[in-house]
C-alpha positions in Angstrom: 0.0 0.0 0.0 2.7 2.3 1.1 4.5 1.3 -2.5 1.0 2.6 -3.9 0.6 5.6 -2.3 4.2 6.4 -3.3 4.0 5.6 -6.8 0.5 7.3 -7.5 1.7 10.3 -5.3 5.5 11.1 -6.3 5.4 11.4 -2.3 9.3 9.3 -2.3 10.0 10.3 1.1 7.2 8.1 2.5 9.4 5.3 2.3 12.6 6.8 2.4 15.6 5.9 4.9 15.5 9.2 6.1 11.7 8.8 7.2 12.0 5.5 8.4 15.2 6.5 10.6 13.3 9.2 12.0 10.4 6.9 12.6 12.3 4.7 14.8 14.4 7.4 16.5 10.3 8.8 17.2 8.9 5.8 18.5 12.0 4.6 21.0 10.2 6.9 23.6 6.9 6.5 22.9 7.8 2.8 23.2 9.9 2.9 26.2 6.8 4.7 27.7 4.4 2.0 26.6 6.7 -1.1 27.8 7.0 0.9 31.0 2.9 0.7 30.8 3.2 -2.7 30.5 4.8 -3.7 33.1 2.7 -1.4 35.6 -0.5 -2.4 34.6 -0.1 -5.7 33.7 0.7 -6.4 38.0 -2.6 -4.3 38.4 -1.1 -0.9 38.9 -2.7 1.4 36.3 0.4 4.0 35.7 -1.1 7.7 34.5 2.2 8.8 35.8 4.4 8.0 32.5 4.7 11.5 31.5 5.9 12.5 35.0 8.6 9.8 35.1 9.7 10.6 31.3 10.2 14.1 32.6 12.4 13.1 35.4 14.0 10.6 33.2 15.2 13.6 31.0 16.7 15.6 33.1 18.0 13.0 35.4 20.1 11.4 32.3 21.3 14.7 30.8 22.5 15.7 34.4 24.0 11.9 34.4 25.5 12.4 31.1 27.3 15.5 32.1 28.6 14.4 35.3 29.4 10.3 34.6 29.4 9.9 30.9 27.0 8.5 28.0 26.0 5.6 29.6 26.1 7.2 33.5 23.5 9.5 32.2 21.2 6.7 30.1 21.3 5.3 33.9 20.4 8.2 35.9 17.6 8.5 33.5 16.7 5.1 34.1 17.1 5.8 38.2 15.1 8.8 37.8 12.4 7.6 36.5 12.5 4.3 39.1 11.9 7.1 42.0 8.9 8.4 40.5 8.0 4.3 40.1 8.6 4.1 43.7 6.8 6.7 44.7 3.6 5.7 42.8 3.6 2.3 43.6 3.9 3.2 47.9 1.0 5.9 47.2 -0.9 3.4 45.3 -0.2 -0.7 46.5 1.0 0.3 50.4 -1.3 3.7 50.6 -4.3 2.6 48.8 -4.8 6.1 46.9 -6.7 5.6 43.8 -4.2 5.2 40.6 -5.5 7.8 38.8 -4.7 10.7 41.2 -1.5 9.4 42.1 -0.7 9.3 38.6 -1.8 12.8 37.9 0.0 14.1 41.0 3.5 12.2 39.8 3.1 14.0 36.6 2.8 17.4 38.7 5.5 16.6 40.7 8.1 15.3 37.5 7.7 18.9 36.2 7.9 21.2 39.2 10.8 18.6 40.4 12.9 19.3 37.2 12.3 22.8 37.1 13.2 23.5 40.9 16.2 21.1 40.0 17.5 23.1 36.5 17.8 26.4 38.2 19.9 25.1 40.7 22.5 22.8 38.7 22.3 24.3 34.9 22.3 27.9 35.9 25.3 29.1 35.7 27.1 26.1 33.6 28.2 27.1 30.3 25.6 27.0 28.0 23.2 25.8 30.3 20.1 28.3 32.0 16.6 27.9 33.8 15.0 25.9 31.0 17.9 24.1 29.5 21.0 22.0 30.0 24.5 22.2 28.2 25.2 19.8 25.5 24.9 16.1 26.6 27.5 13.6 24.8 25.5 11.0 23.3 25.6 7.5 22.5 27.7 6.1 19.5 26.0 5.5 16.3 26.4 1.9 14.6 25.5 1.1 10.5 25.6 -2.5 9.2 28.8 -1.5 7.1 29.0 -2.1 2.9 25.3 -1.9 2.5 24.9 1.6 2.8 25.6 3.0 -0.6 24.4 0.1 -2.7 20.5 0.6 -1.0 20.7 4.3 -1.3 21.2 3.5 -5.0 18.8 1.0 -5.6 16.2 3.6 -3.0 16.8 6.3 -5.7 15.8 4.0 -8.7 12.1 4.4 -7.1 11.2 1.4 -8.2 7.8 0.0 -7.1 8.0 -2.0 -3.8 11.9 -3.0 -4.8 12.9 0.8 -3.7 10.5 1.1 -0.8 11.8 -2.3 0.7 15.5 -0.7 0.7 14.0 2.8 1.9 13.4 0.7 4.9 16.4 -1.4 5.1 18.9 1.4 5.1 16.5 3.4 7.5 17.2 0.8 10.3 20.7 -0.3 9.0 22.5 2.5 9.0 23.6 5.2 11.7 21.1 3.6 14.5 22.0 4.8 17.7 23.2 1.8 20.4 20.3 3.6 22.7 18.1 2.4 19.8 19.3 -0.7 19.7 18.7 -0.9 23.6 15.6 0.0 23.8 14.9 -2.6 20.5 16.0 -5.4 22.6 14.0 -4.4 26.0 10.5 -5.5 23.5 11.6 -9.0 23.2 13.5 -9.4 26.5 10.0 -7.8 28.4 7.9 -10.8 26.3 10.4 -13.4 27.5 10.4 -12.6 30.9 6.9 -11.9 31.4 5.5 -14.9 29.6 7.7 -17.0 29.6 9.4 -17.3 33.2 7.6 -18.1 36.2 8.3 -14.1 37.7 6.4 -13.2 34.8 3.3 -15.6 35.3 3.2 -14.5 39.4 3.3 -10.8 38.2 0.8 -11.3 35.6 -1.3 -13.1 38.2 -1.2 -9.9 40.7 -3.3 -8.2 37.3 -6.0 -10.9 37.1 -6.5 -12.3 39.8 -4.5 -11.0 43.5 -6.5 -12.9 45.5 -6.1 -16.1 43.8 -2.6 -15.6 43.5 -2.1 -14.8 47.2 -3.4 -18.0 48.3 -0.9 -19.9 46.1 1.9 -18.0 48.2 2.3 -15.4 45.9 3.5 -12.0 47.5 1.0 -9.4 45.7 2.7 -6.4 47.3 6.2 -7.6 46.2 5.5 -8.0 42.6 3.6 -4.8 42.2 6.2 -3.1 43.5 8.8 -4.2 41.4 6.7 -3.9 38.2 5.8 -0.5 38.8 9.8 0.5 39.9 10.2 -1.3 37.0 7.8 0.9 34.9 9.2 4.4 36.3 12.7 2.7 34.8 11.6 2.0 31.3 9.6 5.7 31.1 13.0 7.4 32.6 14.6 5.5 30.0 12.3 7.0 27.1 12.9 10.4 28.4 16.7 10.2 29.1 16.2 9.4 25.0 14.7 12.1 24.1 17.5 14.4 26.1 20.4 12.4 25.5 20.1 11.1 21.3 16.4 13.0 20.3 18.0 16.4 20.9 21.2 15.9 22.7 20.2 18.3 25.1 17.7 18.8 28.0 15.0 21.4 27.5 11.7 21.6 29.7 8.8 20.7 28.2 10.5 18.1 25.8 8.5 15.3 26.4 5.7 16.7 24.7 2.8 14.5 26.1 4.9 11.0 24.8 3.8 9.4 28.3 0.2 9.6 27.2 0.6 8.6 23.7 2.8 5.5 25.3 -0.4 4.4 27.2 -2.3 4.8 24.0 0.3 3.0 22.0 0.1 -0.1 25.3 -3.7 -0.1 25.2 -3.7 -0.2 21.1 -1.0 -3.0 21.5 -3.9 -4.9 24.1 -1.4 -4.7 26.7 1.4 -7.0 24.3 4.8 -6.0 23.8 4.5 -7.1 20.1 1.8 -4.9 19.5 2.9 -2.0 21.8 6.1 -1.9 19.6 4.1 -1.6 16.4 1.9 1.2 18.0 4.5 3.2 18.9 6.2 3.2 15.5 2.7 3.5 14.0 3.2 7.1 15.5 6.6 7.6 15.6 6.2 7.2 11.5 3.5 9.8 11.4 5.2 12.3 13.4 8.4 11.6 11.4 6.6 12.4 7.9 5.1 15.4 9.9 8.4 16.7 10.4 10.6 15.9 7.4 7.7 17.0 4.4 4.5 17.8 5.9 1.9 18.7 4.1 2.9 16.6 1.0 3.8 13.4 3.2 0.9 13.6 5.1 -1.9 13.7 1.7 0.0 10.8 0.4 -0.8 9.1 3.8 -4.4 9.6 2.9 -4.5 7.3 0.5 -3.0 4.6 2.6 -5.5 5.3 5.6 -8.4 4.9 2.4 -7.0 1.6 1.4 -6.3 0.5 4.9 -10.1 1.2 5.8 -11.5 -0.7 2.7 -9.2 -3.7 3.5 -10.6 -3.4 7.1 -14.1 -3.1 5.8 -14.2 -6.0 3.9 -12.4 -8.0 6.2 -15.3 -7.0 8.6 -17.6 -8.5 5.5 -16.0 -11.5 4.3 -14.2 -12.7 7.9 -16.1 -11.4 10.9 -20.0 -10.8 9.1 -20.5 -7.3 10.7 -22.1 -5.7 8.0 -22.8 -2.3 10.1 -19.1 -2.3 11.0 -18.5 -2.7 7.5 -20.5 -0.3 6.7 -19.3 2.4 8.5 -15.4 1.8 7.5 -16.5 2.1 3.9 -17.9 5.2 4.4 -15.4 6.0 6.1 -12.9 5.0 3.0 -14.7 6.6 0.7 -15.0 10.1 2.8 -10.9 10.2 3.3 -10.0 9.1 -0.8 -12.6 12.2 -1.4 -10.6 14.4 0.7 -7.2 13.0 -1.1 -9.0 13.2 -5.0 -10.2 17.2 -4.0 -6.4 18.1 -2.8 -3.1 18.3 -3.2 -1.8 19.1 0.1 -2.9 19.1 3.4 -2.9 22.3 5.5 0.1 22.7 8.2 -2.1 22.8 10.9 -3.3 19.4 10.4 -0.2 17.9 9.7 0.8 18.9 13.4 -1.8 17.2 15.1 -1.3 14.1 12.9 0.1 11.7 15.1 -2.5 13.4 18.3 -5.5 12.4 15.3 -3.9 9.1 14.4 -3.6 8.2 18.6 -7.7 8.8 18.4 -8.8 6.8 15.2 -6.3 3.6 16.1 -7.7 3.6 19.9 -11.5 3.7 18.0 -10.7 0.9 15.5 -9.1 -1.2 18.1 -11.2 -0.7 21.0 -13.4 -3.7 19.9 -10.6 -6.7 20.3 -9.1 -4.8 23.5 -9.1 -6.5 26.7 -7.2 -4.9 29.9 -6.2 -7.4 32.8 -8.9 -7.9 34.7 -7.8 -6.3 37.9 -6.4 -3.3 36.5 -6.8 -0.5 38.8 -8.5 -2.4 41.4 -7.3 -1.9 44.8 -5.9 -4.9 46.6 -5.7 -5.5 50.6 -3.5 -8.6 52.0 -6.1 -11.2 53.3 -9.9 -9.7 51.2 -12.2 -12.4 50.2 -12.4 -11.4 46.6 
């Protein structure tokens, strides 16, 4: 489809290494945020507080980076954002505070934290101020070498599907950043351990069913604890990201809501890290062709969302015999090809809420196959009868 849209468009950058690149680079926090998610919720701890522990994960691992070195500072993020875990998960499992406020309050606290904290280290230090840290030394960049040149050549050919399939290649081949590659490997190592170790089937069980789990010996408290710790490390991680290789430099406010769109990205994903990862590059890609070409980028995409709701529609048909459903995504298809046939670009404005407008429609297309563990948010005592 994307091969399509390209084709029919002239839009080349669609599939481009740059855009993919980008795309990655994009989603790494909005998927650090959503494994962080995971974790949290999946022990029965809903976790609001992602953005708040992003934002002390970015200005924890540029002051790390400064003061210990590239990797000190990926750490600090990572210890950073464990506080904020820490503190959620004793206002929330030992406290009994309702998740939601404590989530909201951790968010609070992450930003007037890292302001009160950046006028008191960064002002003063060259290049640094009230708002804003000096440069932070990033992580190396690695590229699978001798494939480089050969897939940029064959990507400028722009030949149908051939071209697009090396666009992607060389976008997650060459200069990747070993952050990147990091945060990559945390998808399949977070699968393994939670389904497929017996930590990860007690922790699961503290989501469905605490009760039933505590009467097999399993120590609820424990295992939320260390889930949601767990979670404030994987969000710090996504924000000492964004600081440390997004912009190589901490700057309040850089976050940008990506804690939010990572819980959107874990509830599209139906609380999997396989589909988690896919949600957050979903956005990370439309944010990347926001960026890069805009307007033009962003009307080519409407021809893939047109063919993606027909494909959905008559899959709803043919496969699952909802003709209402149906119904409505063919209307739907036809109403966003009529908006790509009438223009030829799509006004700036738009193209900046793309990926906000993309979080919506994916949570309203998905919401019908979601399912949440079933004791997600529910407040647990040692020792209730249900």
């Amino acid at each position: 489809m994307m091969s399509i849209a390209r084709v029919v468009t002239g839009a080349n950058d669609i599939t481009s290494g740059g855009t993919i690149g980008a795309a990655v680079g994009l989603a790494v926090p909005i998927g650090l945020a959503a494994l962080g998610g995971l974790w949290s919720e999946r022990s029965g701890v809903v976790n609001i507080g992602l953005e708040g522990m992003m934002i002390l994960g970015t200005w924890c691992g540029a002051w790390g980076a400064l003061t210990f070195g590239t990797w000190g500072g990926v750490l600090a993020g990572a210890i950073g954002g464990a506080l904020g875990g820490l503190l959620h998960a004793l206002v929330t499992v030992t406290f009994g505070v309702d998740h939601i406020i404590s989530g909201v309050a951790i968010n609070i606290l992450g930003l007037g934290a890292t302001q009160y904290l950046s006028k008191l280290v960064f002002t003063g230090m060259k290049g640094g101020g009230e708002t804003q840290s000096p440069r932070i030394p990033a992580p190396a960049d690695v590229s699978v070498p001798g494939i480089g040149a050969p897939l940029l050549d064959l990507e400028n050919r722009h030949l149908f599907l051939v071209s697009d399939l090396a666009g992607v290649l060389r976008g997650v081949t060459q200069d990747v950043s070993l952050f990147t590659i990091v945060a990559v490997l945390l998808v399949p190592i977070s699968f393994y351990v939670l389904w497929r170790t017996a930590f990860g089937l007690r922790l699961r069980s503290c989501g469905e069913r605490p009760v039933a789990a505590e009467s097999l010996g399993v120590n609820v408290y424990f295992y939320k604890y260390v889930a949601v710790v767990i979670s404030g490390a994987l969000a710090g991680l996504g924000g000492a990201f964004l600081s440390m290789v997004a912009s190589g430099i901490y700057r309040e406010g850089q976050t940008g809501g990506r804690g939010f769109i990572g819980l959107a990205a874990m509830i599209f994903g139906n609380w999997r890290p396989g589909g988690l990862a896919g949600g957050a590059l979903l956005f990370g890609y439309t944010d990347a062709l926001q960026l890069r070409q805009g307007g033009t980028s962003v009307h080519a995409l409407l021809l893939v969302v047109a063919m993606l709701l027909a494909a959905f529609a008559v899959y709803q048909l043919v496969r699952q015999h909802r003709n209402r459903a149906a119904l409505l995504s063919g209307v739907f298809a036809l109403a966003v090809f009529a908006v790509f046939a009438m223009t030829d670009t799509v006004p700036e404005q738009f193209t900046s809420f793309t990926p906000h407008l993309t979080t919506l429609l994916v949570l309203s297309l998905a919401s019908q196959r979601l399912r949440m563990p079933a004791a997600d948010g529910v407040p647990y005592r040692k020792g209730q009868a249900k």
